[in-house]
Backbone bond lengths (Angstrom), bond angles and torsions (degrees), N, CA, C in turn:
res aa  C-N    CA-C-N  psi(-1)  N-CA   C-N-CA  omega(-1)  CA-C   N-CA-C  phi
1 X - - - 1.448 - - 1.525 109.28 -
2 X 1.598 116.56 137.62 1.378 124.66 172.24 1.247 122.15 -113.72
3 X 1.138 112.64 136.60 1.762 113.28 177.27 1.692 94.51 -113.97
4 X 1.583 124.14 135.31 1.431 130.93 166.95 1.409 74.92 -130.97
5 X 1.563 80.67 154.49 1.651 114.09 -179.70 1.639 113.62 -111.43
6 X 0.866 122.32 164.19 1.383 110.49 179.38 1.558 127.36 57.66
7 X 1.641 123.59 11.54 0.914 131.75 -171.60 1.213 134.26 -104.49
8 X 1.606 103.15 45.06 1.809 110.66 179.39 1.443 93.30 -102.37
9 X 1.160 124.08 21.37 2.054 116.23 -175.52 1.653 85.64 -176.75
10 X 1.363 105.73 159.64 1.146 136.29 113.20 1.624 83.28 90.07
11 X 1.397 99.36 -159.62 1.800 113.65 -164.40 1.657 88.31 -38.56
12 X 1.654 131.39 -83.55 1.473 130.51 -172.90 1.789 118.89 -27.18
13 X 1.300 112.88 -39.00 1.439 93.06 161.81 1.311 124.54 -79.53
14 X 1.616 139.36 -32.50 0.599 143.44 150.02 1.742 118.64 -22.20
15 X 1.251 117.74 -60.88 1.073 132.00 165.39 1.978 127.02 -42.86
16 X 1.651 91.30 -41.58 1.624 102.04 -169.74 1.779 105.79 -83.57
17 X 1.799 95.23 -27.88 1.944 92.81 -178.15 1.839 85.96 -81.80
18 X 1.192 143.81 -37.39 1.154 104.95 -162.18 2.064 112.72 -86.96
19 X 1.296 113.95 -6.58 1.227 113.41 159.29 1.674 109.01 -64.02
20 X 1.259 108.60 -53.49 1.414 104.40 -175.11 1.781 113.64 -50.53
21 X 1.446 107.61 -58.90 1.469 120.71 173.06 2.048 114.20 -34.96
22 X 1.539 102.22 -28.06 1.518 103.77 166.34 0.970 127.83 -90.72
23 X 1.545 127.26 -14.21 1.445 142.68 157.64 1.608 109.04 112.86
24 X 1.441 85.33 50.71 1.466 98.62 171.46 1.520 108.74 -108.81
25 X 1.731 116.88 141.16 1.396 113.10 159.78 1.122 120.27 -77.59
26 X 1.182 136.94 132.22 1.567 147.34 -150.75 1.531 118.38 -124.08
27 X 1.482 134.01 114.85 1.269 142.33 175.44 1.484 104.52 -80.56
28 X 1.248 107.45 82.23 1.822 95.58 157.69 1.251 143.31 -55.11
29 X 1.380 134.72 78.28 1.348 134.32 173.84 0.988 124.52 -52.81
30 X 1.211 147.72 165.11 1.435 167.60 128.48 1.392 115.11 -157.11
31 X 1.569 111.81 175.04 1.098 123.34 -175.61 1.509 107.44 -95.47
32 X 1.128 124.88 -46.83 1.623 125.03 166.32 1.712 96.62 -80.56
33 X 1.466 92.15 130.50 2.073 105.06 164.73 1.308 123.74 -78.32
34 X 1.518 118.79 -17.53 0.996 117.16 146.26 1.720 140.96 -32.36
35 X 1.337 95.27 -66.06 1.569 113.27 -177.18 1.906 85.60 -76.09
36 X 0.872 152.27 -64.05 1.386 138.54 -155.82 1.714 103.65 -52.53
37 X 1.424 112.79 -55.80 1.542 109.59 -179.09 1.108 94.57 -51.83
38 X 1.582 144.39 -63.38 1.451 129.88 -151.62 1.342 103.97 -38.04
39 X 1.521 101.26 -69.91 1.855 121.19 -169.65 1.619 112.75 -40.89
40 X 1.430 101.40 -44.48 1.841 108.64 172.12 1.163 120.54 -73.39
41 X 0.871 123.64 -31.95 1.945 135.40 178.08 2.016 94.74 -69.61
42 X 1.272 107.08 -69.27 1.824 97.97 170.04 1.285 130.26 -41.08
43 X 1.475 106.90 -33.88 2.123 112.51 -176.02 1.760 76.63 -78.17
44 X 1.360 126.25 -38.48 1.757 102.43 -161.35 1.339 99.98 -70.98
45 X 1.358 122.66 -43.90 1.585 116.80 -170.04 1.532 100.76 -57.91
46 X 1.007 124.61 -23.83 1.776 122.04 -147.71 1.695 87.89 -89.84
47 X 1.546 126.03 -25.26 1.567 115.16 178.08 1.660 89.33 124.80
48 X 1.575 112.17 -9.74 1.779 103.50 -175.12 1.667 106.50 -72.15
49 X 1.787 95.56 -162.32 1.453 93.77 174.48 1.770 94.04 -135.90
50 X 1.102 142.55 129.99 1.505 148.59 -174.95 1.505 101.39 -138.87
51 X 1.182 82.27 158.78 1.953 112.16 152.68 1.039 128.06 -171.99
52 X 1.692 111.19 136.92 1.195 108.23 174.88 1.396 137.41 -50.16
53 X 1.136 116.52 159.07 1.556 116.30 -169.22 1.308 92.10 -139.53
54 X 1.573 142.89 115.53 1.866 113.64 158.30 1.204 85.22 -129.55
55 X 1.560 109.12 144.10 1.432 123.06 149.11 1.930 105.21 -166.60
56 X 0.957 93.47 148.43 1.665 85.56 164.01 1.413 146.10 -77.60
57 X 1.699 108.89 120.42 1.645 107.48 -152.27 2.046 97.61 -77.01
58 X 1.028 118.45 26.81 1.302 114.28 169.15 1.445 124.24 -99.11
59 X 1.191 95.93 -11.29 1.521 124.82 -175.38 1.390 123.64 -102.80
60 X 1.409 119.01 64.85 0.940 120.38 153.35 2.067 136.45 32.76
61 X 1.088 76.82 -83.81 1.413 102.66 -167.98 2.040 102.99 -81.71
62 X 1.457 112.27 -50.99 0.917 106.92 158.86 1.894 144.64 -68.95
63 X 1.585 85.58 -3.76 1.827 95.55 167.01 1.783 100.49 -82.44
64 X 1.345 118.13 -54.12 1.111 100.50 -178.35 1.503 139.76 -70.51
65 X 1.234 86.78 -20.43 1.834 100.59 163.39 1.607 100.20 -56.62
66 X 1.444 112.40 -75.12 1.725 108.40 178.91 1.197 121.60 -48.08
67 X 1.111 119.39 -40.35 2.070 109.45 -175.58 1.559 81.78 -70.32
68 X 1.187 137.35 -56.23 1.604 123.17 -164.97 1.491 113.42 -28.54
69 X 1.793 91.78 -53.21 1.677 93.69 -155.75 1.484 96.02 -70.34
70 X 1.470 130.01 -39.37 1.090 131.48 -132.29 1.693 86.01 -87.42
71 X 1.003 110.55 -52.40 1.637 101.04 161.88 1.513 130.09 -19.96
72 X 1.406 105.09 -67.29 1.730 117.73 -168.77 1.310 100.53 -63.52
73 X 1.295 124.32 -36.70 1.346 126.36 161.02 1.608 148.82 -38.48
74 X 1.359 89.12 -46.18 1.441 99.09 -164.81 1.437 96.98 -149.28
75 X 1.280 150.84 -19.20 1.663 150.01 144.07 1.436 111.26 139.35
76 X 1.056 129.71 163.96 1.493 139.98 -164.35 1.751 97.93 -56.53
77 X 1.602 106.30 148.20 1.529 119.29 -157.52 1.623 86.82 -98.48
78 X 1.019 127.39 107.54 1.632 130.98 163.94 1.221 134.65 -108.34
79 X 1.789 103.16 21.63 1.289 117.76 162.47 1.485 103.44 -150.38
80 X 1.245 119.93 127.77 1.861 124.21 -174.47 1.424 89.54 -136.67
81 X 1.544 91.95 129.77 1.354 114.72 163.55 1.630 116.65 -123.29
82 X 1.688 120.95 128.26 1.164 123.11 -155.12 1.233 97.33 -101.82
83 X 1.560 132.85 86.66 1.451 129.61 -171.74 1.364 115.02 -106.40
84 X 1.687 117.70 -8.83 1.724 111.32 -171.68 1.032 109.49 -66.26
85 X 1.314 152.38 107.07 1.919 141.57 175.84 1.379 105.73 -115.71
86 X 1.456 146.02 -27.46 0.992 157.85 -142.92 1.795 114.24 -92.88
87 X 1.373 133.53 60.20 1.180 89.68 -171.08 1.718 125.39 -97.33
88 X 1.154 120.36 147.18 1.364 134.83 163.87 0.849 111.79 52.99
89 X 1.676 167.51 -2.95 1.331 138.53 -139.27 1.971 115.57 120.57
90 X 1.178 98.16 15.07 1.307 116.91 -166.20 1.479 97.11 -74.46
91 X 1.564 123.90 153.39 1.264 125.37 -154.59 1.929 96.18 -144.17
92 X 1.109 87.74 -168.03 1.702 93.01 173.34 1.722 91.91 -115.14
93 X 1.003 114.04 108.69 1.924 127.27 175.48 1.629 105.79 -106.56
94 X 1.015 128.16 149.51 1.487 132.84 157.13 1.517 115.39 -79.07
95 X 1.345 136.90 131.99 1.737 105.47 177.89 1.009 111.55 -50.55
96 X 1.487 137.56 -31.56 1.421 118.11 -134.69 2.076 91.34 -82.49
97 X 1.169 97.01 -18.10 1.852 106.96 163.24 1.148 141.56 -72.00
98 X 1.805 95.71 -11.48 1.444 94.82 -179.90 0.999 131.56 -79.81
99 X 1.656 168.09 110.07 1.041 179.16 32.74 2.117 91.22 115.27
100 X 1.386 134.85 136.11 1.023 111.54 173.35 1.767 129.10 -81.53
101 X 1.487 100.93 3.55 1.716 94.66 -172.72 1.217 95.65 -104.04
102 X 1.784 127.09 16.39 1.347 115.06 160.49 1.648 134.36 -80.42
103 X 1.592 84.35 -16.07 2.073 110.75 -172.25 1.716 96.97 -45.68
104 X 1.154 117.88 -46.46 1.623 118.55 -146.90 1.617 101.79 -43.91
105 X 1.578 90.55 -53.96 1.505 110.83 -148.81 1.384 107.35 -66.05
106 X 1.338 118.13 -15.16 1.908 116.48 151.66 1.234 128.32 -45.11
107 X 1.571 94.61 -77.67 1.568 123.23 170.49 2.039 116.59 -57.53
108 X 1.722 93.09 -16.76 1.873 56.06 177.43 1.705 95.05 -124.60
109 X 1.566 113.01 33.06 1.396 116.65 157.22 1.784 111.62 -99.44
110 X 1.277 115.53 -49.13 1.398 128.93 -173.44 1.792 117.89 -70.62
111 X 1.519 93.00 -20.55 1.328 110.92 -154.79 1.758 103.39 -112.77
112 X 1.355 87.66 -89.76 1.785 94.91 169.03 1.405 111.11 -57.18
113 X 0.882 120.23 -31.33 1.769 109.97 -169.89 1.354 96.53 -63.35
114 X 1.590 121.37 -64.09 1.377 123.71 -164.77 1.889 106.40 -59.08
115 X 1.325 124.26 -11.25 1.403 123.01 -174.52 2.046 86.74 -104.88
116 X 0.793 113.82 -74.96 1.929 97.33 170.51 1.616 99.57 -0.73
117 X 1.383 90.35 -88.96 1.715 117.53 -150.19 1.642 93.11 -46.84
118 X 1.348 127.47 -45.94 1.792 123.17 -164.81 1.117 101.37 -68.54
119 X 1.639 122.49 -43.98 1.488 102.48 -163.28 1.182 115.54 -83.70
120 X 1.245 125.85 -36.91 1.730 125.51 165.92 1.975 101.08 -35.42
121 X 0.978 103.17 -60.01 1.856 89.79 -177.76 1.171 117.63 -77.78
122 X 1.173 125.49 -33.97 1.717 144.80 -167.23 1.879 105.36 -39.67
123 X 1.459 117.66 -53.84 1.456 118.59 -178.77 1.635 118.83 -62.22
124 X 1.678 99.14 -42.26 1.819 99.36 177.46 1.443 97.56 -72.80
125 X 1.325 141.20 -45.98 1.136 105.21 -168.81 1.362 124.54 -94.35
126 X 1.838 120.35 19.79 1.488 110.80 143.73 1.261 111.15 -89.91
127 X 1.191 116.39 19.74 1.818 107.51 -173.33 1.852 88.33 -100.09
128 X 1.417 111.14 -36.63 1.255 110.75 -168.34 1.574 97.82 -87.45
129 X 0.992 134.22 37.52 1.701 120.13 -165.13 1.245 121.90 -4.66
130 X 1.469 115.28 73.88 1.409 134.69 -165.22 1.081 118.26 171.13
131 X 1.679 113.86 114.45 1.418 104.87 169.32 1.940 99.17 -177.65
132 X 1.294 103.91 163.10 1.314 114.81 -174.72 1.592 124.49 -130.14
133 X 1.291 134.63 107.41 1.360 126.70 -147.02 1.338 97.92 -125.69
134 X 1.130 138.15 82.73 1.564 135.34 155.36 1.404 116.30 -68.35
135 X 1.621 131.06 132.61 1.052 148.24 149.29 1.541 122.09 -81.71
136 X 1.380 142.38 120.16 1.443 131.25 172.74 1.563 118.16 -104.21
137 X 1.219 92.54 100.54 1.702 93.75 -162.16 1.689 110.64 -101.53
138 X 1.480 120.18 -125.55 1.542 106.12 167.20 1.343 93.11 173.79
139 X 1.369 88.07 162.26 1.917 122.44 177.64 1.702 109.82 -27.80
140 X 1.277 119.82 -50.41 1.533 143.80 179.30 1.362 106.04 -55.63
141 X 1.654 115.58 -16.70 1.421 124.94 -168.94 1.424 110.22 -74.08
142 X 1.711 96.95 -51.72 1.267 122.70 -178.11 1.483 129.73 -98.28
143 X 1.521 126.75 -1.45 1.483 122.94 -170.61 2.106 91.01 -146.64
144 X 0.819 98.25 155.65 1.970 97.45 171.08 1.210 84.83 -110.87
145 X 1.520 100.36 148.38 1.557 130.65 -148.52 2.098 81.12 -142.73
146 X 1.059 134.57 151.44 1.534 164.91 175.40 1.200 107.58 -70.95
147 X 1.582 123.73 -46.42 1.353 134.21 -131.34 1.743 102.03 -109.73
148 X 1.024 123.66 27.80 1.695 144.58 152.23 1.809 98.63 72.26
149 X 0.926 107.32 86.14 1.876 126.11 -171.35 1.529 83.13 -151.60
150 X 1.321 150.07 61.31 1.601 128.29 179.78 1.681 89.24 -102.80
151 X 1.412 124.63 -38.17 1.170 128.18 -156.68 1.841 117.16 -76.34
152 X 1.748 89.99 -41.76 1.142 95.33 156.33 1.708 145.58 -79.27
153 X 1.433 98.82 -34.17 2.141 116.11 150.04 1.817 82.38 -20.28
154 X 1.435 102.14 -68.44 1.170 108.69 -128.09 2.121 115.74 -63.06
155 X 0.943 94.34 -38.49 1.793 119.33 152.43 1.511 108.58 -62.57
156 X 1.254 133.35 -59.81 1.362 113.61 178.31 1.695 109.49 -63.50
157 X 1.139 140.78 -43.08 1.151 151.25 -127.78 1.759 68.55 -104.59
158 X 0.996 143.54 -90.47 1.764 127.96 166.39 1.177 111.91 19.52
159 X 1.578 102.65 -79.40 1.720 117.26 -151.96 2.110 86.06 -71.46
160 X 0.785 122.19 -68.99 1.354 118.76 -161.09 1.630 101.85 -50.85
161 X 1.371 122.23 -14.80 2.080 100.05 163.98 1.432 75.71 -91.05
162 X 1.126 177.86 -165.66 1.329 156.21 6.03 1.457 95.66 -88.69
163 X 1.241 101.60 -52.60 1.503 111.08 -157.14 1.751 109.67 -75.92
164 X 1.458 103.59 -18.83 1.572 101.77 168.21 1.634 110.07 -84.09
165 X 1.084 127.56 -21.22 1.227 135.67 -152.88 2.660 78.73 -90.39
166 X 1.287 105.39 -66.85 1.172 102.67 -170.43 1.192 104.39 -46.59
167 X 1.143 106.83 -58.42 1.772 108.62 -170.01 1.389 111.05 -18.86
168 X 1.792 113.07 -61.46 1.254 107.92 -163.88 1.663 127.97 -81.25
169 X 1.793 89.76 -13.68 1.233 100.68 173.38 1.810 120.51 -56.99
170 X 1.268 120.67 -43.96 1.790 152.86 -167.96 1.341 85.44 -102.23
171 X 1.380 162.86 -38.81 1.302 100.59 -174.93 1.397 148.84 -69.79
172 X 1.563 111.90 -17.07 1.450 109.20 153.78 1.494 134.69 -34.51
173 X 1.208 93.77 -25.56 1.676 105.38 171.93 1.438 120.80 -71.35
174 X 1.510 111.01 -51.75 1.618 120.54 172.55 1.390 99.99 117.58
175 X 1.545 109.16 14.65 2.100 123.41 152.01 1.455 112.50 -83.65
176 X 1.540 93.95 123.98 1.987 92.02 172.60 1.246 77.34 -104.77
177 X 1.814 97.87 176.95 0.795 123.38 148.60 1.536 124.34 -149.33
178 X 1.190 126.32 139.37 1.791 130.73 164.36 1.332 123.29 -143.04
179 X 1.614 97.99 177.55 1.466 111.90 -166.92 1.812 102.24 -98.94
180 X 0.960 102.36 134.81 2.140 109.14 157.48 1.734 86.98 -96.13
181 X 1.788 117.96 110.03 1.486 96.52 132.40 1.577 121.90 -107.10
182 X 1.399 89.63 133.09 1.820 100.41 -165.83 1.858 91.89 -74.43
183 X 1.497 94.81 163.19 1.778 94.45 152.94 1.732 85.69 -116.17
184 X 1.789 85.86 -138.79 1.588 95.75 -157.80 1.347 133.27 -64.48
185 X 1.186 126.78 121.48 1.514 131.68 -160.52 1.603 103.92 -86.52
186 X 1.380 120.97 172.15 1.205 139.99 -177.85 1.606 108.43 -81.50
187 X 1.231 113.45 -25.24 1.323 138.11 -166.64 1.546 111.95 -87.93
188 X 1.278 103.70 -39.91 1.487 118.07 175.72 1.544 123.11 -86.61
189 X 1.421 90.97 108.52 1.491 92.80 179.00 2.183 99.46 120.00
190 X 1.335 119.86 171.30 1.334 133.13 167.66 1.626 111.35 -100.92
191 X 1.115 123.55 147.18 1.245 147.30 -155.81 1.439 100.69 -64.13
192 X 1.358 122.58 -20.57 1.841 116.41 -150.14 1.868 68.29 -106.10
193 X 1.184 139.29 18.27 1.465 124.79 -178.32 1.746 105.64 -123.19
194 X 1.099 116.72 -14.09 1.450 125.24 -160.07 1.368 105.26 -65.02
195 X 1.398 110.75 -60.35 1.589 114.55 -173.13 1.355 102.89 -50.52
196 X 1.388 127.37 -57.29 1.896 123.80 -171.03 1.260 105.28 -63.32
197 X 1.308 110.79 -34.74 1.984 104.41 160.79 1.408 125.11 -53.40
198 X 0.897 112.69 -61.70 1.674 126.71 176.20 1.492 108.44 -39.30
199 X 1.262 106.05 -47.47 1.624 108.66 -166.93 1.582 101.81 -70.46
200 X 0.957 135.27 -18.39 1.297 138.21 174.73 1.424 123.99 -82.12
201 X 1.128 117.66 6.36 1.184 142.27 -171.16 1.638 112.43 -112.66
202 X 1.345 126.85 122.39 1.478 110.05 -166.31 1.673 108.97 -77.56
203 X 1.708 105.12 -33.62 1.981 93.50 170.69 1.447 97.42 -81.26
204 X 1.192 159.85 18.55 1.579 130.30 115.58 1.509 82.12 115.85
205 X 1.517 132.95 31.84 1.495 117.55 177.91 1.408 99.52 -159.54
206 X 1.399 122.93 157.22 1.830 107.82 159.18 1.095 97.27 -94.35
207 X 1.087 113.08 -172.36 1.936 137.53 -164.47 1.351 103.09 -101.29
208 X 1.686 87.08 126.89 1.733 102.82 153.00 1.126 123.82 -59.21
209 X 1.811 127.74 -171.61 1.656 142.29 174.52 1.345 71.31 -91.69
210 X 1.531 134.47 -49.00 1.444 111.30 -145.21 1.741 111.68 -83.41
211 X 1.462 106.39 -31.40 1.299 79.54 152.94 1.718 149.42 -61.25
212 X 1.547 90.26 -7.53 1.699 98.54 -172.54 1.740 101.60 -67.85
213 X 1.820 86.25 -46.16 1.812 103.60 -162.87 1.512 86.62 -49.52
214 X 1.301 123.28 -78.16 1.604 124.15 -158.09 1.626 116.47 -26.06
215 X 1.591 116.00 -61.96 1.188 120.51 -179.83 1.644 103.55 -50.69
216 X 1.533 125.53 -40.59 1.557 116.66 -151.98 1.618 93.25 -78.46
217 X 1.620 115.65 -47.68 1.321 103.92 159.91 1.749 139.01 -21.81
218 X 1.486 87.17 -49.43 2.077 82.10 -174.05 1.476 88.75 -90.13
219 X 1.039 142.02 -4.93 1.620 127.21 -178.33 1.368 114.31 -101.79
220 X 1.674 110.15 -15.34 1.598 111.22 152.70 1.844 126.09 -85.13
221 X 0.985 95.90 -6.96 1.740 111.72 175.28 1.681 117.55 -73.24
222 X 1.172 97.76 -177.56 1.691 109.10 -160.58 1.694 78.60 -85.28
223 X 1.248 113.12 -62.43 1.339 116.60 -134.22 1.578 108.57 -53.47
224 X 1.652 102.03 -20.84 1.609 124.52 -168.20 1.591 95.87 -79.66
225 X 0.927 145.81 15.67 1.731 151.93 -135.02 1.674 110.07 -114.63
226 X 1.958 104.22 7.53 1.358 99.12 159.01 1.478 106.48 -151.84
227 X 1.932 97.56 48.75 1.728 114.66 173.31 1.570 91.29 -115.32
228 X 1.678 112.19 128.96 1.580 100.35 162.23 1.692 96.55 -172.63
229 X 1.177 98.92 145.22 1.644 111.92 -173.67 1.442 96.39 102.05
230 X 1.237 130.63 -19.83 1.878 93.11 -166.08 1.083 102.18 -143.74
231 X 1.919 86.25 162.28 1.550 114.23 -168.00 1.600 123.39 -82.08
232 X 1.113 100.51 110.90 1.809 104.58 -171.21 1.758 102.15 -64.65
233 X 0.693 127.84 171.33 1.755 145.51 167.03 1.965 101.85 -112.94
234 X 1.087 98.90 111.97 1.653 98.60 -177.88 1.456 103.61 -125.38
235 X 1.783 128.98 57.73 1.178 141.41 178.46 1.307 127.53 -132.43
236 X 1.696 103.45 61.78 1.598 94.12 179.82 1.445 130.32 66.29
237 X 1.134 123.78 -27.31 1.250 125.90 -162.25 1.600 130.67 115.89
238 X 1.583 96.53 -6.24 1.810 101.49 175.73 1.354 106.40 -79.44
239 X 1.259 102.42 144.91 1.906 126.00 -179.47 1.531 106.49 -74.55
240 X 1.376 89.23 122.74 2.096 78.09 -164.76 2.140 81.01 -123.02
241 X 1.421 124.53 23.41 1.520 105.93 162.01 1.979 88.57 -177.91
């Protein structure tokens, strides 16, 4: 069983049809239930098996209420992928612009969300000596970028020591864990910008969801079962350290 987060749009669905497409049962997260049924209703038409999941991974109390239910439901989550990063309305700001009661909502989507979401699963799957923990973090995590992302760097760049720091804690158990940092997505950004993006890119394209899904696939698999602690670079080919 898989739980992705953030997966009523964008890279996270991408992510949940191609788990499903391997014959995984799939927890659709999002924050609107709307967009999660869409994404689950498509893996069902497609021959998969899904369900929605919505609640907000900032919330504490309401992640564990949801992995609870979503559990009794449908069976212990033995593959989590931490994909929500996005929140609400987020812009390109400079700090020196940011207002300070806006900081949270980085840090406790990029940051807390991805520590919510682990520990609610984190105990069954050292109880089960088994389990698979992908984080999807990004380029901003690891390099400072000009272009006003400092707040958010700053939450991803969090979760990626988190995830080295867990790794080593769980692997005695037979839980990895790692980071995807993506660079530039297909998704990111408006269409009249894509081509001058692309060219900056040495394979000459930005990134699909489906390339995301593929990688999270072999890093939720058996075969991946002596990769853990580290952060892949999943950008085309740009040097992100």
């Amino acid at each position: 069983m898989a739980l992705v987060t953030g997966a009523g749009q964008g890279v996270g669905a991408g992510i949940a049809r191609m788990l499903a497409a391997q014959g995984a049962a799939v927890g659709v997260n999002d924050l609107v239930g709307e967009r999660a049924e869409r994404v689950a209703a498509e893996i069902a038409a497609a021959g998969g098996r899904a369900r929605a999941c919505a609640f907000d991974v900032t919330d504490g109390a309401k992640v564990a209420a949801g992995v609870a239910a979503f559990e009794k439901a449908q069976g212990p989550v033995d593959v989590l992928v931490n994909n929500a990063g996005v929140p609400p309305g987020m812009g390109l700001v400079q700090f020196r612009d940011m207002p300070p009661e806006t900081w949270a909502r980085y840090v406790d989507l990029n940051l807390y969300g991805v520590l919510h979401c682990t520990r609610a699963v984190l105990d069954g799957m050292c109880a089960r000596r088994f389990g698979r923990i992908v984080t999807i973090s990004s380029g901003a995590g690891q390099v400072g970028l000009p272009i006003g992302v400092s707040l958010y760097g700053a939450g991803k760049g969090g979760a990626i020591s988190f995830m080295r720091h867990l790794a080593i804690e769980v692997a005695r158990f037979g839980v990895t864990a790692n980071t995807l940092a993506l660079g530039l997505m297909a998704n990111a950004g408006d269409a009249a910008g894509i081509e001058g993006l692309a060219r900056t890119i040495p394979l000459g394209r930005l990134g699909l969801p489906e390339d995301v899904g593929a990688a999270v696939v072999f890093l939720a698999s058996r075969e991946a079962g002596w990769i853990t602690g580290q952060t892949i670079g999943l950008n085309g080919g740009t040097l992100t350290s």
